[in-house]
C-alpha positions in Angstrom: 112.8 22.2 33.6 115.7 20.9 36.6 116.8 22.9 38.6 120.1 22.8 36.9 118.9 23.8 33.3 116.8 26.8 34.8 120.0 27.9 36.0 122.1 27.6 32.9 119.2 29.1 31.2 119.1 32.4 33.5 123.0 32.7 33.4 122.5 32.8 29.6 120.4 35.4 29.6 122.0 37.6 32.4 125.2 37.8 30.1 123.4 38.4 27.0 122.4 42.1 26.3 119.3 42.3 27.8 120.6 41.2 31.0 123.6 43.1 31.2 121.5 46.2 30.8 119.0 45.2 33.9 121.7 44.0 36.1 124.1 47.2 35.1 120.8 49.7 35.9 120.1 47.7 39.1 123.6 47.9 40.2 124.0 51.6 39.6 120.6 52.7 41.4 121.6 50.2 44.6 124.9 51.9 44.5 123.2 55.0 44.2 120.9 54.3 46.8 123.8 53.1 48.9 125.7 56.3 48.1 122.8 58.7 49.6 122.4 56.1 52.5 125.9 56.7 53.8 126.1 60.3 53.2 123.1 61.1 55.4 124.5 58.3 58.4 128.4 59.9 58.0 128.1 63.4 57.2 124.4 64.4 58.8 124.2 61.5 61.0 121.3 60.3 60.5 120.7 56.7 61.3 119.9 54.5 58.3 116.7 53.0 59.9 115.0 55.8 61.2 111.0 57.4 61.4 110.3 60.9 61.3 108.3 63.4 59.4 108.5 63.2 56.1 111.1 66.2 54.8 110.2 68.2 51.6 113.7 70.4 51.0 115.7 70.7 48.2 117.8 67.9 49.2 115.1 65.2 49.4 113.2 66.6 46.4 116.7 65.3 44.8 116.6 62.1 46.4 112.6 61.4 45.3 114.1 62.1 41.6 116.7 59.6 41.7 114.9 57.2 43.4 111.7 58.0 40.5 114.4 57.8 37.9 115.9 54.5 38.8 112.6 52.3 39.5 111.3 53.9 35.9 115.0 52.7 34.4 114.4 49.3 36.0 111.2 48.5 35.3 111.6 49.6 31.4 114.4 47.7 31.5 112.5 44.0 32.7 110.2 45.3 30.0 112.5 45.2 27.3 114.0 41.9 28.4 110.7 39.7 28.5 111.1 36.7 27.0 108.7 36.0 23.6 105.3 34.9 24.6 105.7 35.9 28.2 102.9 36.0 31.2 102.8 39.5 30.7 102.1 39.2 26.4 99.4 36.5 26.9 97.8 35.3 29.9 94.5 37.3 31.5 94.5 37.6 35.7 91.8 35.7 37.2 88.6 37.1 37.9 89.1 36.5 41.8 92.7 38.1 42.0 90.9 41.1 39.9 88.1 41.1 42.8 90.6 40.7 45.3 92.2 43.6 44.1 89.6 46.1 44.1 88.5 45.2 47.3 91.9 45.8 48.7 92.1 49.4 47.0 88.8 50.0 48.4 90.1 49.0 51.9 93.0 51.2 51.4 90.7 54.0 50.1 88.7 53.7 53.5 91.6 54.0 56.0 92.5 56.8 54.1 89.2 58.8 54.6 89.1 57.6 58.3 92.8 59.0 58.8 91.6 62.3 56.8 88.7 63.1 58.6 89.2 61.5 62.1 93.0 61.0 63.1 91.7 60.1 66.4 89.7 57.2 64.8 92.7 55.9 62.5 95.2 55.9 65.7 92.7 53.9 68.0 92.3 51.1 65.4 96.0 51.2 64.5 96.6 50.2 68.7 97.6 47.0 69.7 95.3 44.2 70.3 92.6 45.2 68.1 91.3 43.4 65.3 93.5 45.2 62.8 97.0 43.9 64.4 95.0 40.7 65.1 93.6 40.0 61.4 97.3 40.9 60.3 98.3 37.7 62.4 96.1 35.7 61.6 96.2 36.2 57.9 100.0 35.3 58.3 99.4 32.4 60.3 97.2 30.9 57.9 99.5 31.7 54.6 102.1 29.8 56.6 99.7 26.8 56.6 99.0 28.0 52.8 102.8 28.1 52.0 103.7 24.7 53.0 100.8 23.0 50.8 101.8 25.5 48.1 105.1 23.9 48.4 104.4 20.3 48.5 102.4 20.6 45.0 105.5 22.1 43.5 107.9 19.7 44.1 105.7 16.5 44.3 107.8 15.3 41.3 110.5 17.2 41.9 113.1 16.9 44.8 111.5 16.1 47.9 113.8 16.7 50.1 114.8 20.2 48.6 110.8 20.9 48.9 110.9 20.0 52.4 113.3 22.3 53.6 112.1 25.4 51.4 108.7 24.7 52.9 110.1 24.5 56.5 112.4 27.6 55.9 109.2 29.6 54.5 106.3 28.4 56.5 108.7 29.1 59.1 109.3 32.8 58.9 105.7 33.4 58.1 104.7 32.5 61.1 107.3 34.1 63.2 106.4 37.4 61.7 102.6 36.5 62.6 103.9 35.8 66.2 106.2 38.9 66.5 103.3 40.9 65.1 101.2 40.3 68.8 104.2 39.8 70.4 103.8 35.9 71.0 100.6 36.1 72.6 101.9 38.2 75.3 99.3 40.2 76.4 96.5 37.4 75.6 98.6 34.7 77.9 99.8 37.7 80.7 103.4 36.6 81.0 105.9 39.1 81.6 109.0 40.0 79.5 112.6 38.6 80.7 114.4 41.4 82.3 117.1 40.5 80.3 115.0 41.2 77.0 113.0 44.2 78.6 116.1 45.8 78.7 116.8 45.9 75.1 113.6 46.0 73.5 112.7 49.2 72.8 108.9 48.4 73.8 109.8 46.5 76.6 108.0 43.4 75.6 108.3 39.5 74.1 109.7 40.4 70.8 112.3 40.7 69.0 112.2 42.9 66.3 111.7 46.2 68.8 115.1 45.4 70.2 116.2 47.6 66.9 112.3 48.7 65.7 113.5 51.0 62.7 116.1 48.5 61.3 113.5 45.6 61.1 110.9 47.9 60.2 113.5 48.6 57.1 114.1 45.1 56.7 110.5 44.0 56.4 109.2 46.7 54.5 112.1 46.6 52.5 112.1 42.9 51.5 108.0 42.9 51.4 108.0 45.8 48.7 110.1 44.1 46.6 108.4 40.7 46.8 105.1 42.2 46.4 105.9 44.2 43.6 108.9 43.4 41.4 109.2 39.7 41.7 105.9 39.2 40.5 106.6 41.3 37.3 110.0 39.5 36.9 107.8 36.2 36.8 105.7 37.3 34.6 108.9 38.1 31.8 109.9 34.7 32.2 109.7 32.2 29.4 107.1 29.6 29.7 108.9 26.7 30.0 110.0 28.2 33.0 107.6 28.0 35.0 107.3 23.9 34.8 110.5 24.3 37.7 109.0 24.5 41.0 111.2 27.2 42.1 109.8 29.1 39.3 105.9 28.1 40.5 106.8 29.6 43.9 107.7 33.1 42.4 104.5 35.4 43.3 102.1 36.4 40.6 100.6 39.7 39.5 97.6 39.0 41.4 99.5 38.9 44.4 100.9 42.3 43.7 96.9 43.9 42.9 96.1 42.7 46.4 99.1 44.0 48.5 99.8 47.4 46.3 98.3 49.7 49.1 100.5 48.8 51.7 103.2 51.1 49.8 100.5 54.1 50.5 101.0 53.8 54.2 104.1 54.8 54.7 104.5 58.9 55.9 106.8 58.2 58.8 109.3 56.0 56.4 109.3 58.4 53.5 112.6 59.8 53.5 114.0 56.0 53.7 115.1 55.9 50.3 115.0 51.9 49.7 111.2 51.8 50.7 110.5 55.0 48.6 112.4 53.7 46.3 110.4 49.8 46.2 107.2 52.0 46.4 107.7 54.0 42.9 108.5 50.6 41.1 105.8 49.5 42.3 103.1 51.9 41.2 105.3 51.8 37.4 104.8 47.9 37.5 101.7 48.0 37.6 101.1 51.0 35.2 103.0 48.5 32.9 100.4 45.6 33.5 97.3 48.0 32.7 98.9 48.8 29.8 99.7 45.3 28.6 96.0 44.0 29.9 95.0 47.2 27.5 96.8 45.7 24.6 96.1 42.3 25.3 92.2 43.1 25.3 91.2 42.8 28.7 89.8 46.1 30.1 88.8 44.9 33.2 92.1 43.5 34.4 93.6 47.0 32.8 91.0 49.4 34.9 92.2 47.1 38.0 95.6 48.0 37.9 95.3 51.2 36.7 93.1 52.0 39.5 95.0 50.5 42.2 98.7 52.1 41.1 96.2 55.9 41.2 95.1 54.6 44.5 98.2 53.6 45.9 99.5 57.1 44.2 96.4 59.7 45.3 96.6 57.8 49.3 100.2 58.3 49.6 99.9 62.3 48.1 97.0 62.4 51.2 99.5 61.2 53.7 102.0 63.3 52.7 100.0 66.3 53.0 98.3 65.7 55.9 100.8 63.4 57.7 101.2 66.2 60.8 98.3 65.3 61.9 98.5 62.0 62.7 98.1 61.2 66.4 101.6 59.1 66.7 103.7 58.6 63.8 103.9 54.8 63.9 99.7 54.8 63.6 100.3 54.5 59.6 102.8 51.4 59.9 99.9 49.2 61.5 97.7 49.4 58.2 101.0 48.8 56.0 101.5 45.8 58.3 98.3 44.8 57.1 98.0 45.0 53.8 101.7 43.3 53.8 99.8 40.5 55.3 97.1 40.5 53.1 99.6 40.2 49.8 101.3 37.4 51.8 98.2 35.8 52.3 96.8 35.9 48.9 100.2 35.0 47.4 99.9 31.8 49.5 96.0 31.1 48.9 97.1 31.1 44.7 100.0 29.3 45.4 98.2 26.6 47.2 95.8 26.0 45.3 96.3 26.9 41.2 97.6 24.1 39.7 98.8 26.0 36.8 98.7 29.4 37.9 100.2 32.3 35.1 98.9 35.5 36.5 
């Protein structure tokens, strides 16, 4: 399908009724989410990227509702918009994403334990410069490699050009992240910070995303919960013809979402940021709704994986929440999200390299 068609298509169906009623519920909870955003910067004047405690009052109890309420609105209504003979309705996730998967929750499972019974422990491995920070680089590094072969495939009979510059933009911003993520090989190389840049960056070091840490921390999170979790459930509503448009081939699959589900679980100092609270919750519902369309479709294993991993990510982030005071520093947590947002990158690259005709 052009480029061209696949967009006529997809404006026909966001006018129709089913697409009115997803954009209309996805308007209303942004707005909504906007709404509580600004009230807390104007009127308690709090800063909209921000990490602290997590807060258990009235207020936020309120918040955690709304935020519950709208994900399960949202992701009912992708559900009731699928097109016939969907992803989702028919095609089985590969044995390796499934494996992938489970080894990821069982990763997640560990840090977990090590936080509950050793804060000490979880804080020295979340420090920069060991091999968690590292293997977060690295595994970034290599999905941009990943990316850019991923995108060649796609538009090798498609538009060359417009393949070029998507796998330039992408490969691109992979491995900036990776290079932000140890600081450009600052402390391995021993150059020092521009005073210029010292003087802004909160960390005083070669980077830029601590020249406003909580914002990009936002950002990132943000933007990597929703690409994790709901665009691989949007791809899998499409139609099938669909998915013959390389765009379409591009969009992450569910076995991308399996692998990088437990990097919503660390996430007690961002809590009370409603957007990532909010991109957590659809993500454990998404894949609730892909164990129970694996269930119907026959294929227990695949529905004991996701069932497993949305508990997991569910039961980690209830341990966090309870025992968050006693973490060492309150950043330690966003090293191990960091890592398991690389880890879904990387996967979603790996597949995207190298299935031909990849559905799940």
């Amino acid at each position: 399908m052009a480029a061209g068609q696949a967009a006529f298509v997809a404006g026909r169906w966001l006018i129709g009724r089913e697409g009115r009623r997803v954009a209309a519920i996805a308007a209303l909870t942004a707005a909504g989410v906007m709404g509580f955003v600004l009230y807390e910067l104007l009127a308690l004047g709090l800063p909209v990227g921000r990490e602290a405690p997590a807060t258990f009052d009235d207020y936020h109890a309120l918040r955690t509702i709304f935020a519950a309420a709208g994900a399960g609105l949202l992701v009912a209504a992708l559900l009731d918009a699928r097109a016939p003979g969907c992803a989702l309705d028919r095609s089985a996730m590969s044995p390796l994403s499934i494996g992938a998967g489970l080894i990821s929750a069982a990763a997640a499972v560990a840090a977990t334990a090590l936080f509950a019974a050793d804060p000490a422990a979880f804080h020295a491995h979340a420090q920069e410069d060991r091999p968690l920070e590292w293997a977060s680089a690295l595994l970034l590094i290599g999905a941009s490699g990943l990316f850019a072969v991923a995108t060649r495939r796609a538009f090798a009979t498609a538009s060359r050009l417009m393949g070029l510059v998507i796998a330039g933009a992408g490969s691109l911003a992979l491995l900036v992240i990776a290079m932000e993520e140890i600081s450009w090989g600052q402390r391995l190389f021993g150059f020092a910070t521009p005073e210029g840049l010292a003087a802004v960056n909160w960390q005083g070091e070669f980077n830029f995303h601590n020249v406003q840490t909580d914002l990009s921390e936002l950002l990132y999170y943000g933007g990597a919960g929703l690409f994790l979790g709901l665009l691989p459930l949007l791809r899998d509503l499409l139609p099938a013809a669909w998915l013959s448009n390389p765009l379409a081939r591009l969009l992450p699959g569910r076995g991308t979402a399996i692998v990088g589900a437990p990097a919503a679980s660390f996430s007690y100092g961002h809590w009370d940021l409603l957007p990532l609270q909010f991109a957590a919750l659809a993500a454990v519902l998404a894949m609730a709704a892909w164990s129970r369309a694996a269930f119907r479709r026959g294929h227990a294993l695949e529905a004991f994986a996701f069932a497993g991993s949305a508990a997991t990510v569910a039961a980690t982030q209830l341990v966090f929440l309870a025992l968050g005071p006693a973490m060492t520093e309150l950043p330690d947590s966003t090293e191990y999200r960091e890592f398991f947002i690389a880890l879904g990158l990387a996967w979603y690259a790996f597949q995207a390299a190298t299935e031909r005709r990849r559905l799940a």
